[in-house]
C-alpha positions as CSV (number, residue, x, y, z in Angstrom):
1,X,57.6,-9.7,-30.7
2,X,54.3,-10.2,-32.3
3,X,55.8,-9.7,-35.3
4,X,58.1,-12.7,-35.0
5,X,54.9,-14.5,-33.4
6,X,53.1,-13.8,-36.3
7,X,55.3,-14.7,-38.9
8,X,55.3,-18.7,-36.9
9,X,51.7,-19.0,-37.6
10,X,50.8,-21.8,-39.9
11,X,49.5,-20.5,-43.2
12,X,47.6,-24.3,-44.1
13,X,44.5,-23.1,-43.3
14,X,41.7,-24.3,-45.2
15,X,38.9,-22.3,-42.9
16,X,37.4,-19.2,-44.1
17,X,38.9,-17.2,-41.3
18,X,41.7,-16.8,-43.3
19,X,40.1,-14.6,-45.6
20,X,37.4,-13.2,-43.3
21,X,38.3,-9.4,-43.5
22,X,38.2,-9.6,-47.0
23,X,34.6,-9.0,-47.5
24,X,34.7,-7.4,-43.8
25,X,35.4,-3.8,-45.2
26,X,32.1,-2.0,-46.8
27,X,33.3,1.0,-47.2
28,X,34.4,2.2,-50.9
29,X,38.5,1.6,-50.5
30,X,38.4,5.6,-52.2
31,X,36.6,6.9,-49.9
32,X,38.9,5.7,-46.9
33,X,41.4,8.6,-45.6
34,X,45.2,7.6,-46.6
35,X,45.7,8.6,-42.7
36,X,43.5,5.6,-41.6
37,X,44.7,3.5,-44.5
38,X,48.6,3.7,-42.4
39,X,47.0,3.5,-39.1
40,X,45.3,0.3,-40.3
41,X,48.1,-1.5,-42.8
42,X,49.2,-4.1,-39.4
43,X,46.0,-5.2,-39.7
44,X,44.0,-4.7,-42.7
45,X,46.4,-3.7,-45.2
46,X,46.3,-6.0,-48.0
47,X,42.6,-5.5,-48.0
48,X,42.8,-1.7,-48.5
């Protein structure tokens, strides 16, 4: 369901909360556990 919900959400943003986790994560990407990496794909993934 939030899938699908997700997927209907207008990508014509022009805002920066688009791209806000981008700079969001500090930590060094090596340095982050591939076990947390999976845990977090839904949510963070392209920006690990």
């Amino acid at each position: 369901m939030i899938r699908v919900a997700v997927q209907k959400i207008n990508d014509d943003r022009s805002c920066s909360c688009r791209t806000s986790m981008k700079h969001a994560i500090i930590t060094d990407r090596k340095l982050i556990p591939e076990e947390t990496k999976k845990r977090l794909e839904i949510i963070a993934g392209r920006y690990l």
